[in-house]
N, CA, C and O atoms as a printed pandas DataFrame, in Angstrom:
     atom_number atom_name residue_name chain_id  residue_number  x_coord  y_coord  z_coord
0              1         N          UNK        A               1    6.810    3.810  -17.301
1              2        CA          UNK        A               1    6.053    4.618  -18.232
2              3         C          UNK        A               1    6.829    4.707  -19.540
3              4         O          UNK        A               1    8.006    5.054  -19.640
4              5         N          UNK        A               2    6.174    4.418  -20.333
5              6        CA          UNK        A               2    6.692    4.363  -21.990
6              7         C          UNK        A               2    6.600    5.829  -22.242
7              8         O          UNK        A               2    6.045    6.618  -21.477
8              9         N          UNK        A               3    7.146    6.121  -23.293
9             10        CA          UNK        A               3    7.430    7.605  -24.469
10            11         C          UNK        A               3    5.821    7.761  -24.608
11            12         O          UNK        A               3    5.386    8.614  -23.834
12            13         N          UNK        A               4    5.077    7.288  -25.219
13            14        CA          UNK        A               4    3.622    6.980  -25.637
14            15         C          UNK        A               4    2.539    8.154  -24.638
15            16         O          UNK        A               4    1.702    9.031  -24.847
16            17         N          UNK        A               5    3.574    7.115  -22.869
17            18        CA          UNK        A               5    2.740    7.186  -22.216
18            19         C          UNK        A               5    2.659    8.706  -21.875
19            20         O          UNK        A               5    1.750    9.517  -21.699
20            21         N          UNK        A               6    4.141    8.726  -21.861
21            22        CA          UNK        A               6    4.804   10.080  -21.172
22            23         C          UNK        A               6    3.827   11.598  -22.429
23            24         O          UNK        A               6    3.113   12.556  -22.133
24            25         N          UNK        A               7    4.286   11.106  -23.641
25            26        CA          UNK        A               7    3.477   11.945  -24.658
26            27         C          UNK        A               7    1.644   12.402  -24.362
27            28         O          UNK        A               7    1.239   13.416  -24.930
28            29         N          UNK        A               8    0.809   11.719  -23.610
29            30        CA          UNK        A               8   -0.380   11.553  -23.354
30            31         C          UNK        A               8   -0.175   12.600  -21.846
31            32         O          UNK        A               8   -0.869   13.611  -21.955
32            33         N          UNK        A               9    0.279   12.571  -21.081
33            34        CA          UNK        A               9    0.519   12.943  -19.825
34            35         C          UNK        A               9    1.035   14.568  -20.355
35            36         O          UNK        A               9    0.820   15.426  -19.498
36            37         N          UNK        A              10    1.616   15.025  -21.520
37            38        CA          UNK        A              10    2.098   16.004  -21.845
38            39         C          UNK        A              10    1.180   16.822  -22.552
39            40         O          UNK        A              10    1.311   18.045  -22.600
40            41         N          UNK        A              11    0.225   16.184  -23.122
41            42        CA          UNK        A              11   -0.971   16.637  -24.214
42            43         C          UNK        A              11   -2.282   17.137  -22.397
43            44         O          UNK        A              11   -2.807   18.236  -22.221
44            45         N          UNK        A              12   -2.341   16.559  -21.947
45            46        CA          UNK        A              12   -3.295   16.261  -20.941
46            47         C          UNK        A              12   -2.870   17.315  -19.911
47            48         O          UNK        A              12   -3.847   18.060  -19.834
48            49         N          UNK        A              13   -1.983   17.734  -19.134
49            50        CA          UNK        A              13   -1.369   18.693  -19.023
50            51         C          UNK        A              13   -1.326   20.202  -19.470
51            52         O          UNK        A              13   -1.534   21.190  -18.767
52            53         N          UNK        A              14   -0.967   20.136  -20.970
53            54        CA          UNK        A              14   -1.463   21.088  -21.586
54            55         C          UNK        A              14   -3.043   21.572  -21.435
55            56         O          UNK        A              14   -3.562   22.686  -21.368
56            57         N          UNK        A              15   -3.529   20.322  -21.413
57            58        CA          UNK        A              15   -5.275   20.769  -21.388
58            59         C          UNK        A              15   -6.105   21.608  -20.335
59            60         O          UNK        A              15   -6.994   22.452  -20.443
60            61         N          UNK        A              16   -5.150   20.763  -18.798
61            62        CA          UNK        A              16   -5.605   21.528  -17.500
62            63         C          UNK        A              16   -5.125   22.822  -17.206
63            64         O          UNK        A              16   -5.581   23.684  -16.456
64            65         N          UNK        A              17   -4.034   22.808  -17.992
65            66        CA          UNK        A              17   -3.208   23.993  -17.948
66            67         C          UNK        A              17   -4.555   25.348  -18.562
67            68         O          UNK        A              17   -5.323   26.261  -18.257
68            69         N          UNK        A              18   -4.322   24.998  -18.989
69            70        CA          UNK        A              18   -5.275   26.006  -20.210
70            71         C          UNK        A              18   -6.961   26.318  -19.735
71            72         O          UNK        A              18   -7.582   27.302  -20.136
72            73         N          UNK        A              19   -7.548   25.242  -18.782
73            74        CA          UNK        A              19   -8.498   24.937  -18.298
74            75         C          UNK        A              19   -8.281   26.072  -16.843
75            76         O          UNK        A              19   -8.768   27.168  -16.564
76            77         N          UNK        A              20   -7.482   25.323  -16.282
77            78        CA          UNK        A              20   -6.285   26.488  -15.113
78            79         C          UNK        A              20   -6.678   27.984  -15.530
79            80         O          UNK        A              20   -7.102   28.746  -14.661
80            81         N          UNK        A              21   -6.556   28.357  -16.698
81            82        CA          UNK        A              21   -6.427   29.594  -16.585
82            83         C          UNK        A              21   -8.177   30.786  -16.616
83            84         O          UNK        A              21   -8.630   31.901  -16.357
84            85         N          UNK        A              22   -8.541   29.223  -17.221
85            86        CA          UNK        A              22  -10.103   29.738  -17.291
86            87         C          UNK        A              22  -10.574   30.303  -15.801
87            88         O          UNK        A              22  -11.326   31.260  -15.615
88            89         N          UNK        A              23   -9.881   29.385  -14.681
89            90        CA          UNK        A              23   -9.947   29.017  -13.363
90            91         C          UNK        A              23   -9.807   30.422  -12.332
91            92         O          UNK        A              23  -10.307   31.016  -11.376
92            93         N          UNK        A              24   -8.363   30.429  -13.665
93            94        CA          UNK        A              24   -7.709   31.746  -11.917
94            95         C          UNK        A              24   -8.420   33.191  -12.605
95            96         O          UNK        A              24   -7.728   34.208  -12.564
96            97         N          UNK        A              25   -9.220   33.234  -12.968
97            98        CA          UNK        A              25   -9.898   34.742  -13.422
98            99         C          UNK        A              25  -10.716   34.748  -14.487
99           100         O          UNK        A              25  -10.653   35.338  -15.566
100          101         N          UNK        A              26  -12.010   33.507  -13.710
101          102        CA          UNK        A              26  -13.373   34.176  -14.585
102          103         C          UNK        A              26  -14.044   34.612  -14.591
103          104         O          UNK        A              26  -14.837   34.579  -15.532
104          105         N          UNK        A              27  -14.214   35.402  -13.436
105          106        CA          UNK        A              27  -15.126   37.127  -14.103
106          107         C          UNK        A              27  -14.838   37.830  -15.229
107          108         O          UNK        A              27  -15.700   38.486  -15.814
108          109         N          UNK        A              28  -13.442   37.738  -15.673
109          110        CA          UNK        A              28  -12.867   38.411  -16.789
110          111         C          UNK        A              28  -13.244   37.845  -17.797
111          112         O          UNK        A              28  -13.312   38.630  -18.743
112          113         N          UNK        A              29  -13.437   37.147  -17.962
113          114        CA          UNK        A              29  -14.108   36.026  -19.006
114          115         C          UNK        A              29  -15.524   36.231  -19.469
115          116         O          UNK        A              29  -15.709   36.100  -20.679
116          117         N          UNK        A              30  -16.783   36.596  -18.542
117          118        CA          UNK        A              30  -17.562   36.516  -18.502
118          119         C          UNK        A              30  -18.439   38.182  -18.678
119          120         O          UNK        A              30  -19.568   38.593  -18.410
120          121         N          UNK        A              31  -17.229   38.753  -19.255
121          122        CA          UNK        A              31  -18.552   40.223  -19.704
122          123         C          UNK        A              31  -17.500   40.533  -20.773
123          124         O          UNK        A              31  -16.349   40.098  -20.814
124          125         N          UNK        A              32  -18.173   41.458  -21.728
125          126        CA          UNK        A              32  -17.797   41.677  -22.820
126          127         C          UNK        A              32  -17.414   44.009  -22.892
127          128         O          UNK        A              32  -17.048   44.890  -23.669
128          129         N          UNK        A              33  -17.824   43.816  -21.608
129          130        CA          UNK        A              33  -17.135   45.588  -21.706
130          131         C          UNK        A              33  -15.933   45.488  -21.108
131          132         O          UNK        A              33  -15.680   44.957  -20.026
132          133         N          UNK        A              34  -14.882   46.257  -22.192
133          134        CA          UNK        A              34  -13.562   46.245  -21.721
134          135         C          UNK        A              34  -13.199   47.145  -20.805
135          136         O          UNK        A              34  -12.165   46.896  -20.186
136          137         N          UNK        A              35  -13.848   48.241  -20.526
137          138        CA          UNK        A              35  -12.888   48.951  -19.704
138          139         C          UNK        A              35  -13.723   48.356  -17.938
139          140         O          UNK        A              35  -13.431   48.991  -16.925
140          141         N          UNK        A              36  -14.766   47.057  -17.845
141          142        CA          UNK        A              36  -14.928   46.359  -16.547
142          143         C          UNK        A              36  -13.684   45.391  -16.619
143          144         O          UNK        A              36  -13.019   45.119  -15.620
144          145         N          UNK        A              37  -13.373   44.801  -18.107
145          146        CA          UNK        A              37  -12.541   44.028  -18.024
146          147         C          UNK        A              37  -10.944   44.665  -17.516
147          148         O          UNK        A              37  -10.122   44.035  -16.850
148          149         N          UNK        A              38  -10.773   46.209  -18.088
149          150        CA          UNK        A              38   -9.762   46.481  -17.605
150          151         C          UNK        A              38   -9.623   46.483  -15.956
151          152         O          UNK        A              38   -8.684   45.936  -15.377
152          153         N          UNK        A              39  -10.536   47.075  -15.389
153          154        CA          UNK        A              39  -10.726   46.893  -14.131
154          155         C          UNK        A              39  -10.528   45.757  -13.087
155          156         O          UNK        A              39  -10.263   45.855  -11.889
156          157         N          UNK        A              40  -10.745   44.537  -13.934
157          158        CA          UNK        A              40  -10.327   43.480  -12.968
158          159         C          UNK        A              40   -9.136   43.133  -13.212
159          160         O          UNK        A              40   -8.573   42.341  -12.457
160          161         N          UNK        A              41   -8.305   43.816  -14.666
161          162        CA          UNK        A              41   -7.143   43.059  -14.178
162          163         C          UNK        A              41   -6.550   44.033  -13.273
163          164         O          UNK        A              41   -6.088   43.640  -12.202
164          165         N          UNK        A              42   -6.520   45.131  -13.559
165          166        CA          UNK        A              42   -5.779   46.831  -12.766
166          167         C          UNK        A              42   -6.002   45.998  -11.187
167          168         O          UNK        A              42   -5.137   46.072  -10.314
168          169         N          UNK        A              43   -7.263   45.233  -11.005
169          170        CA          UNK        A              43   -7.543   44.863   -9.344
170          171         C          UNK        A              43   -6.844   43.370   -8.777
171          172         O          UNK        A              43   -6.847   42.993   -7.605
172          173         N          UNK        A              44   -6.269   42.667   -9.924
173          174        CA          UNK        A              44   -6.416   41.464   -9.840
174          175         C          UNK        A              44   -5.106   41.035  -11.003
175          176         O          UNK        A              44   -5.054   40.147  -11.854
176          177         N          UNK        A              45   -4.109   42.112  -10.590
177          178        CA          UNK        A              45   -2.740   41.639  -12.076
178          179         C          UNK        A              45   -2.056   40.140  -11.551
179          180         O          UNK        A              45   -1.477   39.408  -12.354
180          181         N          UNK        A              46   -2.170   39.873  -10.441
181          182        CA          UNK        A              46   -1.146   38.795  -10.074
182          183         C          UNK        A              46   -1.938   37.749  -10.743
183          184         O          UNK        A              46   -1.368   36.930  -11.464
184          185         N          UNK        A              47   -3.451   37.711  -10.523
185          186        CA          UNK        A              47   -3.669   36.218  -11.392
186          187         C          UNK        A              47   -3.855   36.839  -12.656
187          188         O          UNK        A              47   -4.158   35.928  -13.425
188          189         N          UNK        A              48   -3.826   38.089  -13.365
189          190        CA          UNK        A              48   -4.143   38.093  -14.723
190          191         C          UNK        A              48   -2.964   37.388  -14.935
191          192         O          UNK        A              48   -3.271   36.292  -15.405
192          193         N          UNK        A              49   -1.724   37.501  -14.806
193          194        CA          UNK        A              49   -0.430   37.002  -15.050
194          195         C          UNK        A              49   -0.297   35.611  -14.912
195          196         O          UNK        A              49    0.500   35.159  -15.734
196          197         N          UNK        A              50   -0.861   34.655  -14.063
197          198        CA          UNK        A              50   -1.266   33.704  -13.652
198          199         C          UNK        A              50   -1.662   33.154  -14.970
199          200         O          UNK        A              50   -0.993   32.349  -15.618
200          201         N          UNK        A              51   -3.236   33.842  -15.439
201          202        CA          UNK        A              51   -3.740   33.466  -16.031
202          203         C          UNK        A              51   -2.901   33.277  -17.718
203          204         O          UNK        A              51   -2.912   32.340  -18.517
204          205         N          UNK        A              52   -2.417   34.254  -17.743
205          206        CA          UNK        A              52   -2.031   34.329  -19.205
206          207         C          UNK        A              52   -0.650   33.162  -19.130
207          208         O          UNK        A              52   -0.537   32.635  -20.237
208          209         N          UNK        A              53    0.195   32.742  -18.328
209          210        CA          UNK        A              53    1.085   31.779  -18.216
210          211         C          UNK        A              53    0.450   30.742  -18.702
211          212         O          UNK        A              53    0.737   30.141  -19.737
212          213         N          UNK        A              54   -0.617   30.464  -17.800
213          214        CA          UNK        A              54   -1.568   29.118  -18.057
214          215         C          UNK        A              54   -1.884   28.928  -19.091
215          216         O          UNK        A              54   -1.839   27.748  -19.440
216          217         N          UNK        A              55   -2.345   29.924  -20.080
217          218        CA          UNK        A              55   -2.629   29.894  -21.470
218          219         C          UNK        A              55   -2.001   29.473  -22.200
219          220         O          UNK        A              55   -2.316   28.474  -22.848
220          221         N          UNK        A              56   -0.312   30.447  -22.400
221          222        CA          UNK        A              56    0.769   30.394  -22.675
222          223         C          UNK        A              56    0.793   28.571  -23.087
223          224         O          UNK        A              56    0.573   28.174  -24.231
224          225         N          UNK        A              57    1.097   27.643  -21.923
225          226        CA          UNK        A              57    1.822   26.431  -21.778
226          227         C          UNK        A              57    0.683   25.921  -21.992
227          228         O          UNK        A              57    0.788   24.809  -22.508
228          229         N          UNK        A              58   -0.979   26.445  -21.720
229          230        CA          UNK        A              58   -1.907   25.582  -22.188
230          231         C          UNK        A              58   -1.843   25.186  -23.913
231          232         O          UNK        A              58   -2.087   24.030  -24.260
232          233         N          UNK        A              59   -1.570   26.025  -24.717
233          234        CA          UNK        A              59   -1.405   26.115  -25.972
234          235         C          UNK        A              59   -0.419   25.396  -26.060
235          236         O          UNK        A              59   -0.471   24.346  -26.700
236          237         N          UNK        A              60    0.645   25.792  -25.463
237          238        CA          UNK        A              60    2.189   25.250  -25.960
238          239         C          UNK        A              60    2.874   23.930  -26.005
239          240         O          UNK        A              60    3.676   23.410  -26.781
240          241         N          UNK        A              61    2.106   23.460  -24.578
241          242        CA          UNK        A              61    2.333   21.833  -23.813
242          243         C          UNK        A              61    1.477   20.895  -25.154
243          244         O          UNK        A              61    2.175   20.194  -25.886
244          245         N          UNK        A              62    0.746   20.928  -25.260
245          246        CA          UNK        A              62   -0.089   19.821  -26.331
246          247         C          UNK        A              62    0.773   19.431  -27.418
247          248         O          UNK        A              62    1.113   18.328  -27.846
248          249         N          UNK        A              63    1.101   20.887  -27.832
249          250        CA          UNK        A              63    1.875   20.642  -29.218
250          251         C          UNK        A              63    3.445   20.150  -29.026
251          252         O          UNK        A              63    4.140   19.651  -29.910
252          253         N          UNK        A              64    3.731   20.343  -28.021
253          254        CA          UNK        A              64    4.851   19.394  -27.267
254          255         C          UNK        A              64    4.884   18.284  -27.717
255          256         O          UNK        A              64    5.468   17.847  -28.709
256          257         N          UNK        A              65    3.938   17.569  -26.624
257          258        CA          UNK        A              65    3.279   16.131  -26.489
258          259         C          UNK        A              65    3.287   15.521  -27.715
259          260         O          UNK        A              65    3.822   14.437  -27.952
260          261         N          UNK        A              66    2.503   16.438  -28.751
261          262        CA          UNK        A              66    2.272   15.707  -30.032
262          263         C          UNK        A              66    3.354   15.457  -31.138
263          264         O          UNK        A              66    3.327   14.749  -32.144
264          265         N          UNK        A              67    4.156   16.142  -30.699
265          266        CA          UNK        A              67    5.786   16.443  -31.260
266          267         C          UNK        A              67    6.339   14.762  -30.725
267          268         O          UNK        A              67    6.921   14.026  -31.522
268          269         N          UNK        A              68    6.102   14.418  -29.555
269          270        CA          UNK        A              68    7.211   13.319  -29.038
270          271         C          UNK        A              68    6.228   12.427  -29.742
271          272         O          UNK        A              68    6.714   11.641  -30.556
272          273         N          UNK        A              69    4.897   12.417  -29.561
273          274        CA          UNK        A              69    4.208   11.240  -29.977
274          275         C          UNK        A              69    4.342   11.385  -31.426
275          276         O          UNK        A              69    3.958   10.300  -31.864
276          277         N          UNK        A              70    4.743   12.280  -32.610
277          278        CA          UNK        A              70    4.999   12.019  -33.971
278          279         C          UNK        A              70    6.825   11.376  -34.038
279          280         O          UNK        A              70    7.299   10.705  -34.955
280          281         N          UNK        A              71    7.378   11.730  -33.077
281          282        CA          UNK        A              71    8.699   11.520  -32.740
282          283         C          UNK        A              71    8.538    9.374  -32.724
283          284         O          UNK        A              71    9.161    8.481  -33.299
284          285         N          UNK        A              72    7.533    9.397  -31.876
285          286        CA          UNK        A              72    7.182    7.942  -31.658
286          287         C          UNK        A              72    7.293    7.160  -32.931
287          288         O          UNK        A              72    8.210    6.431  -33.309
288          289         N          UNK        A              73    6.002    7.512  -33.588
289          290        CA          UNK        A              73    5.535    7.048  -34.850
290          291         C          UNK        A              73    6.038    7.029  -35.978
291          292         O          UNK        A              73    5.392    6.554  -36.912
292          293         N          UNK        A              74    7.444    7.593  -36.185
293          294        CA          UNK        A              74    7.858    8.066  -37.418
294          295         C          UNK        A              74    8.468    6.692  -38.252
295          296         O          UNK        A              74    8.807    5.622  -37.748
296          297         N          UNK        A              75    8.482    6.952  -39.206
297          298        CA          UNK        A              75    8.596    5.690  -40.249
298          299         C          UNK        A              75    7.950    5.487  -41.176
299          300         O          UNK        A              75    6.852    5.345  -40.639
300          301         N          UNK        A              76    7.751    5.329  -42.458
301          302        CA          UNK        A              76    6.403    4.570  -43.342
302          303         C          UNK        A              76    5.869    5.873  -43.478
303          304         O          UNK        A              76    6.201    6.961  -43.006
304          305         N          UNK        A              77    4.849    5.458  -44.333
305          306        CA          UNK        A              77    3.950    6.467  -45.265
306          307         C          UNK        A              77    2.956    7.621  -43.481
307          308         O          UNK        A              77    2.732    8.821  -43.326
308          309         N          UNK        A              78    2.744    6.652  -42.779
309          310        CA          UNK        A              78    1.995    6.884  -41.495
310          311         C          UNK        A              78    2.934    7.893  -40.996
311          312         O          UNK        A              78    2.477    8.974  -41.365
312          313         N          UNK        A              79    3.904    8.058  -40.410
313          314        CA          UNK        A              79    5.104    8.028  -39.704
314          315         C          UNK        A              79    5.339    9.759  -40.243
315          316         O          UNK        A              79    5.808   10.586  -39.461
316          317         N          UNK        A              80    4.947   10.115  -41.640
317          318        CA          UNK        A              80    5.297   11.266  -42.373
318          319         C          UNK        A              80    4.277   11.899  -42.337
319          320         O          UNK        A              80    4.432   13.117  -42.430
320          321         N          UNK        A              81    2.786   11.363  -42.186
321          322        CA          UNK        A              81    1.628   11.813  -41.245
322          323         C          UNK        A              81    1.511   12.432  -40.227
323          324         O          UNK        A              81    1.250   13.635  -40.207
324          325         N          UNK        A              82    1.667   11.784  -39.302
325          326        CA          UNK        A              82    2.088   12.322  -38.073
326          327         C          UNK        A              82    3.199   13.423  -38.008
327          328         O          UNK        A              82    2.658   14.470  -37.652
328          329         N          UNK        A              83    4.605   13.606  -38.221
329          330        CA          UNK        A              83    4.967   14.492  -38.365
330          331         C          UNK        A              83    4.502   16.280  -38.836
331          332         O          UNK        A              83    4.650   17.449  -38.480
332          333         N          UNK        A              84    3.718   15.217  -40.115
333          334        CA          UNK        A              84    3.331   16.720  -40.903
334          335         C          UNK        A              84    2.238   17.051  -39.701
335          336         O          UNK        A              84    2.290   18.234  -39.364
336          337         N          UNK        A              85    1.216   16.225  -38.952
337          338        CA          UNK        A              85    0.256   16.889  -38.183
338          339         C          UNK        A              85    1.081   17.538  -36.967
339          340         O          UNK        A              85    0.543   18.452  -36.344
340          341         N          UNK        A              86    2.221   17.152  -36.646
341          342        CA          UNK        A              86    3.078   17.855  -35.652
342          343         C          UNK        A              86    3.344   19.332  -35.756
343          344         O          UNK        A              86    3.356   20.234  -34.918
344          345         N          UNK        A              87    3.541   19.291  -36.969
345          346        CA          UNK        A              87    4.105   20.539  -37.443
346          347         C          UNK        A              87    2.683   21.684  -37.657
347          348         O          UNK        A              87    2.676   22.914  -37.635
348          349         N          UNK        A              88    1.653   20.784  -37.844
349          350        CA          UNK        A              88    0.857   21.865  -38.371
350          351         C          UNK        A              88   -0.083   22.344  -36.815
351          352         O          UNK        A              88   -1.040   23.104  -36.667
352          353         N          UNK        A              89    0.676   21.538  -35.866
353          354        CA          UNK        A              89    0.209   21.554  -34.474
354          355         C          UNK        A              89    0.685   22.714  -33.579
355          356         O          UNK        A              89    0.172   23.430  -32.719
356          357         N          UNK        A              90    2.090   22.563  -34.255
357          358        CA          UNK        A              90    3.011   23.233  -33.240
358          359         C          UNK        A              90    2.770   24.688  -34.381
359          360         O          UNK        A              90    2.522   25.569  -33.557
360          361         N          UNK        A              91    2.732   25.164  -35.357
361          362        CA          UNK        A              91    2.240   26.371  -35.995
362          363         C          UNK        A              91    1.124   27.316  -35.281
363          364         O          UNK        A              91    1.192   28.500  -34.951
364          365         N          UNK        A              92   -0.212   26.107  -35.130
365          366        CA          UNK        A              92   -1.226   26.603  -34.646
366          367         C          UNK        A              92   -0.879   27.224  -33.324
367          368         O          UNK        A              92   -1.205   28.388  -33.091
368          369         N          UNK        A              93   -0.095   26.339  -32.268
369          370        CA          UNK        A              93    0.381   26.579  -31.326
370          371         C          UNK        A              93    0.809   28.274  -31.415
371          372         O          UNK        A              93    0.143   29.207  -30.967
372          373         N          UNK        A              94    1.681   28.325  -31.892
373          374        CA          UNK        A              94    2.917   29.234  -32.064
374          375         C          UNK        A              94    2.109   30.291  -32.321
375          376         O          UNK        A              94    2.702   31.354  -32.137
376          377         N          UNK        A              95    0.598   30.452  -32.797
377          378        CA          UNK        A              95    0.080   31.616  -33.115
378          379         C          UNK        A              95   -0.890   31.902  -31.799
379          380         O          UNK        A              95   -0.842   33.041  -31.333
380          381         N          UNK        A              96   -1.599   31.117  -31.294
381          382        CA          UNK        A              96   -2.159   30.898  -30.007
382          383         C          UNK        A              96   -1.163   31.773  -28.933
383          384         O          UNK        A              96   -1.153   32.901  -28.441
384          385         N          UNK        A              97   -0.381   30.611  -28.885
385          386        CA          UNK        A              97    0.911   31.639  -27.945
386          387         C          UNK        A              97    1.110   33.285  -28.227
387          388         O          UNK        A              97    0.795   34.232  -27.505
388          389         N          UNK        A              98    1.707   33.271  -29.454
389          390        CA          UNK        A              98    1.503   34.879  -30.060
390          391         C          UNK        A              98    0.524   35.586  -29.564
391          392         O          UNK        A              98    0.925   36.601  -28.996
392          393         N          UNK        A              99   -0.811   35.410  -29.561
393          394        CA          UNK        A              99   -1.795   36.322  -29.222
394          395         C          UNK        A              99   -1.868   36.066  -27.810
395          396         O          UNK        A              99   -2.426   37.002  -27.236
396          397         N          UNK        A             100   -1.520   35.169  -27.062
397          398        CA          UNK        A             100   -1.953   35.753  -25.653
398          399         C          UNK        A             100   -0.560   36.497  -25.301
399          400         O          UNK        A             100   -0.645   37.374  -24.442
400          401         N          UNK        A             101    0.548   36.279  -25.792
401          402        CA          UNK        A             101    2.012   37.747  -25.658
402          403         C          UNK        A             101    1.209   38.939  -26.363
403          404         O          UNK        A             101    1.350   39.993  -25.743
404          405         N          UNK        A             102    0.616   39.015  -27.202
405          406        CA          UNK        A             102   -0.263   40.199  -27.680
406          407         C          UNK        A             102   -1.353   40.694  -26.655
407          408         O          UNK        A             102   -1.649   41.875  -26.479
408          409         N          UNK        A             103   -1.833   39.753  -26.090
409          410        CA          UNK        A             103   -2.602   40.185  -24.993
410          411         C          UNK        A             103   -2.722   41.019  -23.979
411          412         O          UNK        A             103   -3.389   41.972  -23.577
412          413         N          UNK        A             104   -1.528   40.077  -23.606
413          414        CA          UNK        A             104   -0.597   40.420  -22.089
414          415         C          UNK        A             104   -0.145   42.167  -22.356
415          416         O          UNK        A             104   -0.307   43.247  -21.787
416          417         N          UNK        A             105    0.337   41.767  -23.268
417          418        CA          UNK        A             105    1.074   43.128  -23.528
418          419         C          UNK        A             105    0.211   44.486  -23.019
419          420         O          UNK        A             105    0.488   45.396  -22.238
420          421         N          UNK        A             106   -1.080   44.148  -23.920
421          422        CA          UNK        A             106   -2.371   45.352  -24.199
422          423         C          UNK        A             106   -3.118   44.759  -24.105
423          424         O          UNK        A             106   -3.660   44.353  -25.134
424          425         N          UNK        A             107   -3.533   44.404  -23.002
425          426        CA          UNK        A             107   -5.170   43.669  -23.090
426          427         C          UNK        A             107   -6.486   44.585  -23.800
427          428         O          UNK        A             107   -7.148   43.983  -24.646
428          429         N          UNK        A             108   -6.816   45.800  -23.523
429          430        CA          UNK        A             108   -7.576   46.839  -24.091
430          431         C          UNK        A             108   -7.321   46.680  -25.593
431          432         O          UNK        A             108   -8.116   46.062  -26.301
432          433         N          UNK        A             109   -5.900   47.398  -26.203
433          434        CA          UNK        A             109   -5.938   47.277  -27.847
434          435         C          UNK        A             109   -6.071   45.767  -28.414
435          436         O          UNK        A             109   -6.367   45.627  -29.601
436          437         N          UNK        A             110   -5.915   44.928  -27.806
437          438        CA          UNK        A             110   -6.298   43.823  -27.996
438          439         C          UNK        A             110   -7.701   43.308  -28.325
439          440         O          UNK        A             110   -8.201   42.695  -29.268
440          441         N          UNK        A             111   -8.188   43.872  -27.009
441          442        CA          UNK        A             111   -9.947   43.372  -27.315
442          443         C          UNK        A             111  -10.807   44.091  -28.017
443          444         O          UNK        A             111  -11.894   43.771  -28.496
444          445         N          UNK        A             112   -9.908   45.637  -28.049
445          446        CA          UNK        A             112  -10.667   46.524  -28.947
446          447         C          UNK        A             112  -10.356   45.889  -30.839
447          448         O          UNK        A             112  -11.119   46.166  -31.764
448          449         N          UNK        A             113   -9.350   45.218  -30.951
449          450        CA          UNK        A             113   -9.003   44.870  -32.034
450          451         C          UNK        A             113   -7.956   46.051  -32.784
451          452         O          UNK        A             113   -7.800   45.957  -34.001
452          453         N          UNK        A             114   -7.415   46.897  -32.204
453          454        CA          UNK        A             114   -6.494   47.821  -32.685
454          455         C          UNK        A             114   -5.344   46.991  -32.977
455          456         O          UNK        A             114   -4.957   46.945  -34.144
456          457         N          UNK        A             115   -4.791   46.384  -32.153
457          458        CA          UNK        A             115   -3.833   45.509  -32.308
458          459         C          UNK        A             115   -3.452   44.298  -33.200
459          460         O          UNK        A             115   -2.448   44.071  -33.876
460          461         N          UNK        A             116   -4.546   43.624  -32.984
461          462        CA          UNK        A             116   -4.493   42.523  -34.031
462          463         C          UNK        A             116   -6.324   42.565  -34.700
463          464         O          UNK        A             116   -7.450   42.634  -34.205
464          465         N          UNK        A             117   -5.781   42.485  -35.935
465          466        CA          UNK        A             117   -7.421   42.064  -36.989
466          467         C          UNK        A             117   -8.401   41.382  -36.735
467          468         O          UNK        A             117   -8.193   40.175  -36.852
468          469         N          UNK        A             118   -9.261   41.628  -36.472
469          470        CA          UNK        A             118  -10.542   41.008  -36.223
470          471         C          UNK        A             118  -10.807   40.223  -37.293
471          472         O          UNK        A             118  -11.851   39.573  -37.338
């Protein structure tokens, strides 16, 4: 397995990961009153925790991946492309991540939007 390959396997990963989390707790997903939503996690913390990991590395793993695969490519006018999309990958990332640690934290001030701006 090449760098290339290994980079694709790391992006892809990330994806199920993140897919995973849809997995381990979607009732929670699927209604929009928070204090039912509080209820399933108060009933159900081991996979909320589950879930929010999955998120976590679902976000985080891609922008990995895309890091080695700009790592690949680098060189030439292209090469400084890729990088810059690395970077603007792993940012997006980094805020993704942020809000589900914002989550975790307070799921309620969270969804109520007390926490972070709507």
């Amino acid at each position: 397995m090449n760098i290339t390959q290994f980079s694709g396997i790391v992006i892809s990963a990330g994806f199920v990961l993140y897919v995973a989390a849809m997995v381990v707790a979607p009732q929670l997903y699927n209604t929009s009153d928070i204090d039912q939503r509080m209820g399933i996690i108060t009933a159900n913390q081991t996979r909320w925790n589950l879930s929010q990991i999955f998120f976590a590395l679902g976000a985080g793993l891609p922008a990995a991946g895309f890091g080695i695969l700009a790592f690949v490519q680098r060189g030439g006018l292209t090469g400084w492309l890729w990088i810059l999309g690395a970077v603007a990958f792993a940012a997006g990332s980094a805020i993704g991540v942020w809000l589900v640690y914002r989550q975790t934290l307070d799921p309620a001030a969270f969804w109520e939007g007390t926490e972070i701006p709507k």
